[in-house]
N, C-alpha and C positions, 0 to 999 in steps of 0.2 A: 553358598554362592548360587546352586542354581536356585533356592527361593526371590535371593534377589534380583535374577535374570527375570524369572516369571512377573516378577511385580514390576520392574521397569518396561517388559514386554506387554504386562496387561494396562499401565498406563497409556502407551502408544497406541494399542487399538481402543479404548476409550477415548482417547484424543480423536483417532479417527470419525470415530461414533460421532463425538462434538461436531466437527467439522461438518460432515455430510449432511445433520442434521441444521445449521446455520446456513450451508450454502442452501440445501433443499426450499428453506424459508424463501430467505433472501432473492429467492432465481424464479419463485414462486409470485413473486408480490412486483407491480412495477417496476422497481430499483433493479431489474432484472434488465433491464435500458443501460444503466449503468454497469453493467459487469460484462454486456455481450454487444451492445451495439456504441457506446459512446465516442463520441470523437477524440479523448483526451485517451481513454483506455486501450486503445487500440496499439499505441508506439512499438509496446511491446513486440505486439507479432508481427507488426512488421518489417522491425529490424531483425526479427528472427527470420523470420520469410528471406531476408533480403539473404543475409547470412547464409543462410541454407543452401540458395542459389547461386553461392558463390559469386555475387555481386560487387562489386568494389565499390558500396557506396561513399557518398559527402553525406553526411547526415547536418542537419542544421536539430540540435538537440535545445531546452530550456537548460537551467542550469543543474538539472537534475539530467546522469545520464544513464539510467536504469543499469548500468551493469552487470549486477548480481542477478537482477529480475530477467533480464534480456538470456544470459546464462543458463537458468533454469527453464524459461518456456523455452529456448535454442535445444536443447536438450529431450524435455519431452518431446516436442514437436518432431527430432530425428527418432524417438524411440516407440510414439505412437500413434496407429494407423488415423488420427480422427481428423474429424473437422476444426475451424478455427475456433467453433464455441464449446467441443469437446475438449481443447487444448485449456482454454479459458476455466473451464469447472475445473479441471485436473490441476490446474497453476493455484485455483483460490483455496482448493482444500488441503494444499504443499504448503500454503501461508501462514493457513493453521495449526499445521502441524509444527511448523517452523516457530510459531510462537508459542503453542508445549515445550517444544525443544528448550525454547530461551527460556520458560518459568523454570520449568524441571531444573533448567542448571542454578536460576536466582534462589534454589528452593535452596540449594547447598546440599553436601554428602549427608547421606543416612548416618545415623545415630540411633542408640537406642533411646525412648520414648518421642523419635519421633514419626512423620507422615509426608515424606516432601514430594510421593507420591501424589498420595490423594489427596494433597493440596495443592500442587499443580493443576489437577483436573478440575478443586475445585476454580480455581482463576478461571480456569480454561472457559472452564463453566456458564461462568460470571461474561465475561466477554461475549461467549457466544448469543447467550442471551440480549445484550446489549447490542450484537450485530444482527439479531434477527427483528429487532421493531425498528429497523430501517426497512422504509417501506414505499417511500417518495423518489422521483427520477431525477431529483435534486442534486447534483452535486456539490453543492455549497450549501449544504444543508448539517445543522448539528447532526447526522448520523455517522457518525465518527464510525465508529465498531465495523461496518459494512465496507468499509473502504479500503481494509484488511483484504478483502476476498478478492480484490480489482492486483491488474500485475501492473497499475499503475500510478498511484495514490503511495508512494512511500512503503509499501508492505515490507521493504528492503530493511527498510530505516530504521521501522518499529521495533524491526526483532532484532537489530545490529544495537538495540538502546537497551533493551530488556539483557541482552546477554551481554554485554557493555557491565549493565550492575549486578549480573550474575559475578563474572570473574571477577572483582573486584570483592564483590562478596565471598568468593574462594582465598582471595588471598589475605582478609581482613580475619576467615574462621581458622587459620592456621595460624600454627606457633612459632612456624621455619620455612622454607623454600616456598613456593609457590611460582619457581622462574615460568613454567609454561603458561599458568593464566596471565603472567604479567605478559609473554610474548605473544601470548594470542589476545590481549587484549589491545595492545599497539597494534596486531593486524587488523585486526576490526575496526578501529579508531580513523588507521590509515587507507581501508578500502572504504568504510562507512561516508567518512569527507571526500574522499576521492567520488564517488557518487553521485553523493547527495551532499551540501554542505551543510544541510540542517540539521544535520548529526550534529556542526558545533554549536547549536542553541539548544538543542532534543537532552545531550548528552553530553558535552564537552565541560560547559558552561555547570550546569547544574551538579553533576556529578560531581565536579573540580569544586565548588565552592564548598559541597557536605565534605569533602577530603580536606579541603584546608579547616575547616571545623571544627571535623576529627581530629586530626591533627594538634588543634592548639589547646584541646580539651583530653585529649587520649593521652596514658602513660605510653601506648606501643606508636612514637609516632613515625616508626621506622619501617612499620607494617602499610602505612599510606602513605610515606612518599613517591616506595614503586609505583604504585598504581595510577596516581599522579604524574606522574614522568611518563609512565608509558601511555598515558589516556590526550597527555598535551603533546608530547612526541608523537603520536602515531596522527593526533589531528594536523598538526604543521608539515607532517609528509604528504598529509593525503591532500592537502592544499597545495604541495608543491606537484603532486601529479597529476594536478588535473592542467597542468601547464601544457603538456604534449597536446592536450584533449582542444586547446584554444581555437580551432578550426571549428572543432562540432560545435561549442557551445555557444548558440546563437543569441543568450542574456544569459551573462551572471548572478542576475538577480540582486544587485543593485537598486534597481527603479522599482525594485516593490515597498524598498524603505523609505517610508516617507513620517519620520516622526512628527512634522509639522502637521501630519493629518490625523492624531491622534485622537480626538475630540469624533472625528467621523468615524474613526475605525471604535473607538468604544462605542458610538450608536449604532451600527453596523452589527457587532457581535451582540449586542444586547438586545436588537432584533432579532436575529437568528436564536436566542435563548427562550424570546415571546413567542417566537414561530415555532420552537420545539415543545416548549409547554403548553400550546394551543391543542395539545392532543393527550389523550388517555396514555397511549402509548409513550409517548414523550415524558410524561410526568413520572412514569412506571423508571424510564431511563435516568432521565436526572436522579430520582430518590436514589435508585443503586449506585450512581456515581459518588453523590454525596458520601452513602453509607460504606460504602466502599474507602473513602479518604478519612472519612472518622477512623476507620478500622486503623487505620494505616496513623492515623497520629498517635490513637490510644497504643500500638503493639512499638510506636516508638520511646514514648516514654517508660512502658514498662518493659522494656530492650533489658534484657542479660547479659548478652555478647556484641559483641561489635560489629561484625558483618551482620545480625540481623536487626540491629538498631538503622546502621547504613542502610539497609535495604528495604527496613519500613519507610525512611526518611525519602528516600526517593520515589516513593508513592506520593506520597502527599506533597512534597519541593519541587519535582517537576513539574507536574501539572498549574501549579498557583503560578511560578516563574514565568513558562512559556504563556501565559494569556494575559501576564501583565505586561510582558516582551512583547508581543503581539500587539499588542492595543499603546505601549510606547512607541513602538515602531512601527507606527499606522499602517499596521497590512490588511488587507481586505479577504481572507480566506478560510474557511472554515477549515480545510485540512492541515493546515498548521495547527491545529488547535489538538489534534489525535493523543498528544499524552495525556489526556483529559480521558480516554479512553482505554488506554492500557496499561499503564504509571499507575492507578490505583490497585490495579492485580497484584504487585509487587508488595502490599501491604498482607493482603492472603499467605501468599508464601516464607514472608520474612523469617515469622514464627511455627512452622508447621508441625507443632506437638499435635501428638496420636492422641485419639479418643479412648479414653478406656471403657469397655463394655464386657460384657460375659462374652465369653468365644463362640457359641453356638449363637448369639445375637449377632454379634461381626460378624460373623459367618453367612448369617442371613440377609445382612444389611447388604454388604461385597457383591453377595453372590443375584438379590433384585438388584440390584444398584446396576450389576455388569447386564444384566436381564435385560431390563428396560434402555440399556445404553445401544446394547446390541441390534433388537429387535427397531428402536427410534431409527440408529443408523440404517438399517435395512429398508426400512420405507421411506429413507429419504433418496436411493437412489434414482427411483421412477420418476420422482418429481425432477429432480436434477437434468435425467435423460430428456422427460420431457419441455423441460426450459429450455436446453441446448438444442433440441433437434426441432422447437419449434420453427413452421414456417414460415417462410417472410416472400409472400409470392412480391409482392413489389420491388424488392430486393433482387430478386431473381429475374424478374423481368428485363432492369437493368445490365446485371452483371451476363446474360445472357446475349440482350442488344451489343454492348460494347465487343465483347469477345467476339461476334459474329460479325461486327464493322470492321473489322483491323485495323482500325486508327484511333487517333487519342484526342481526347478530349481533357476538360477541366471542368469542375467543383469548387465552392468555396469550404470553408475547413469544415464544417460543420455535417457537412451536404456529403463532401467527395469521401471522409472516412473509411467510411460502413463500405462502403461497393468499392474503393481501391483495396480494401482488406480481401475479397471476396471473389476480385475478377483475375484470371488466369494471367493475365502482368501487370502486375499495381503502377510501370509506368506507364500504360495506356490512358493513366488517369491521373492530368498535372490538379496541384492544388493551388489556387489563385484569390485573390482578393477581388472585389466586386471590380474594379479595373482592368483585370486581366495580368494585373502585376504577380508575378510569383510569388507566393507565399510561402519563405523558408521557413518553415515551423514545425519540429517534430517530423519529418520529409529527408527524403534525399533529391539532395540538392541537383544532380542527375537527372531527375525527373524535367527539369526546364528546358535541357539541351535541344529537345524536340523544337526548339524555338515558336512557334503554332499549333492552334489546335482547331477541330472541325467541327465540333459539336458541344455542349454545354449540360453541364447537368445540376438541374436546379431542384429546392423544396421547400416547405414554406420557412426553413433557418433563413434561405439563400436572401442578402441582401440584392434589392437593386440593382440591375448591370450596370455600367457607365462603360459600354467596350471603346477599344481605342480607334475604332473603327465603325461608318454604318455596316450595319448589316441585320438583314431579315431570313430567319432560317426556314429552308426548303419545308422542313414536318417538324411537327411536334410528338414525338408522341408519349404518350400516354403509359406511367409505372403508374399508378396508386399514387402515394404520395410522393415520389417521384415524377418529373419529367426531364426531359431528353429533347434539346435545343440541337436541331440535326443543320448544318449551313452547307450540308454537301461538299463540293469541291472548294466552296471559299475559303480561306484558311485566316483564322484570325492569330494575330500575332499577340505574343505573350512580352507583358513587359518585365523591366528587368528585377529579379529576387529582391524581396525584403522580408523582414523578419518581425 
């Protein structure tokens, strides 16, 4: 027993290892825009912010409402002393961990001749690689794997899919009972759609159809109907609870289906496919992805047992599904596309037979292997520290001015993010559209009540003004690439919210 403690404890700080060494990349390389300053990335901490201050916010959310995400950075952020980009590194390398967590369980119980260890690690592995040649400030960019590290890209979603076809792989490798994966995989099911609802295209959907499969091809077909019931059951609760949530959620997500534009959405992604292979590193990425999905066909067909046939089968079904889903259902986003990115893992761990070697060779292999894991992670925290504590005097100039004006101003989305994240009351800083109309988006709603604001803060995102009113501001002055529209005492009035 305690050998197996040590080897499930020395996979988690190898995990760790992984981690710190992908964020180090990633935080290192411009995409490092995307993890600490983006305007889409930020929801997070500011509903945790809001939270924290015991705020009674209206939030106008998309139809994604980070829950579990919002939970976990709520959490660090009460338990430690950092800043908002030290919170950020702390949340992306939690993500990572979270998705070891989810292989490790797809890996299924140890057995003798096998390794669900360190084939965990290897996925892990695999991944991190994948998310460290993201390197672009692209957010709609094929770098999928990076988008893991962000607390708001779905990171929730990913690992609620991955352990989604873990349990279900628990309940397909036994002979009898399995009631607790089939209850916790209805919870997942029913907090994953509660969420996010792309849990039911990621996981609902696909999963559901390899179980009806199973099912019509399998002698145990009593062993997949649980899992089926709890996987559609938990998805129909988590739809009914996002009822209460109707106030937050500012689109359903409805209007991003547009099947009649399918013709554009496959030109669309099949640019984004030329724009990824236009690079050394991209080429590097795709090849693993492929070789990766081979893995995962070859270790389904030559499947022994049933959960690890299912769980190769969900490497390589996912991924093909959702981008033909995508591109039928003419959407235009590259992060729909993510099981492209970690759905092939799943093929790693299906089958996770040990290597046989002489034991003073495993020995030696284990013990560089942990060497070089260690020592990687170790020098990846500098780089990390110094990503996070880079400075942003422009930033500051801002967030400085404002706190020192006592009054509020507005931004458009793009503009206002990064400095309402930053400045001592994020409602000193309404978020507007080039009109002056409120912009309920990812915001609390709260923030309009000020009815007026005195000053403006624009950058080269900032569209055009069209105020509703003349007016010529008393100073400009001068952030970097910020400026600051000061109108003194005039007060321009805000029009009324939209979304």
């Amino acid at each position: 027993m305690r050998r197996v403690r040590m080897r499930e404890l020395s996979g988690w700080a190898g995990a760790l290892a992984l981690a710190l060494m992908a964020l180090g990349q990633v935080a290192s390389t411009p995409r490092a825009e995307l993890l600490f300053r983006d305007g889409d990335s930020l929801i997070v901490a500011l509903l945790a912010r809001s939270v924290l201050a015991d705020a009674h916010g209206d939030w106008a959310m998309s139809s994604v409402l980070f829950l579990p995400e919002s939970a976990v950075f709520t959490g660090i952020d009460a338990l430690l002393p950092l800043d908002a980009n030290g919170l950020l590194a702390v949340n992306a390398v939690l993500n990572m961990l979270a998705l070891y967590g989810a292989l490790r369980l797809a890996a299924g119980r140890r057995r003798d001749g096998t390794a669900p260890v360190a084939w965990s690690l290897v996925a892990l592995a695999a991944f991190a690689v994948l998310a460290m040649t993201g390197i672009s400030t692209a957010r709609d960019a094929l770098e999928l794997a990076s988008l893991q590290l962000t607390t708001t890209y779905y990171a929730a979603t990913v690992v609620a899919v991955v352990v989604s076809a873990g349990l279900v792989r628990r309940v397909l490798d036994r002979t009898e009972g399995g009631t607790g994966s089939l209850v916790a995989l209805g919870a997942t099911a029913t907090l994953s759609t509660l969420t996010n609802p792309l849990y039911a295209a990621w996981a609902t959907v696909p999963i559901g159809i390899l179980l009806v499969v199973l099912a019509a091809r399998s002698l145990r077909r009593g062993r997949v109907v649980g899992p089926l019931a709890a996987l559609l059951g938990g998805t129909v609760l988590g739809f009914l609870g996002r009822i209460p949530f109707g106030e937050w959620i500012a689109n359903t997500g409805a209007s991003y289906v547009q099947p009649q534009q399918w013709a554009h959405s496959l030109e669309y992604y099949a640019g984004l496919l030329a724009g990824r292979l236009s690079s050394p590193l991209g080429v590097v990425t795709c090849g693993i992805v492929v070789a990766l999905i081979a893995v995962a066909v070859l270790r389904t067909a030559r499947a022994v047992d049933l959960g690890g046939r299912f769980t190769a089968a969900v490497a390589w079904f996912l991924p093909v599904l959702v981008v033909v889903g995508a591109i039928a259902l003419g959407t235009h986003a590259a992060r729909y596309l993510q099981p492209l990115a970690f759905a092939p893992l799943l093929g790693l761990v299906a089958a996770p037979r040990a290597v046989t070697m002489p034991r003073r060779a495993g020995s030696a292999v284990v013990a560089g292997t942990a060497a070089l894991l260690l020592a990687a992670g170790v020098l990846s925290v500098p780089r990390i520290a110094a990503a996070a504590s880079m400075p942003d005097p422009d930033l500051r100039c801002v967030t400085d001015w404002v706190n020192a004006s006592g009054r509020t101003g507005a931004g458009q989305f793009w503009t206002v993010r990064l400095p309402k994240l930053h400045v001592d009351d994020p409602a000193s800083l309404a978020q507007v559209d080039h009109e002056l109309n409120g912009y309920a988006w990812l915001v609390d709603r709260h923030d309009f009540d000020v009815g007026e604001v005195s000053f403006l803060l624009e950058d080269a995102q900032t569209v055009p003004w069209h105020l509703p009113v003349p007016a010529i501001p008393d100073e400009v002055i001068d952030c970097g690439r910020y400026r600051i529209l000061d109108f003194g005492d005039a007060g321009l009035p805000l029009g009324p919210p939209r979304s």
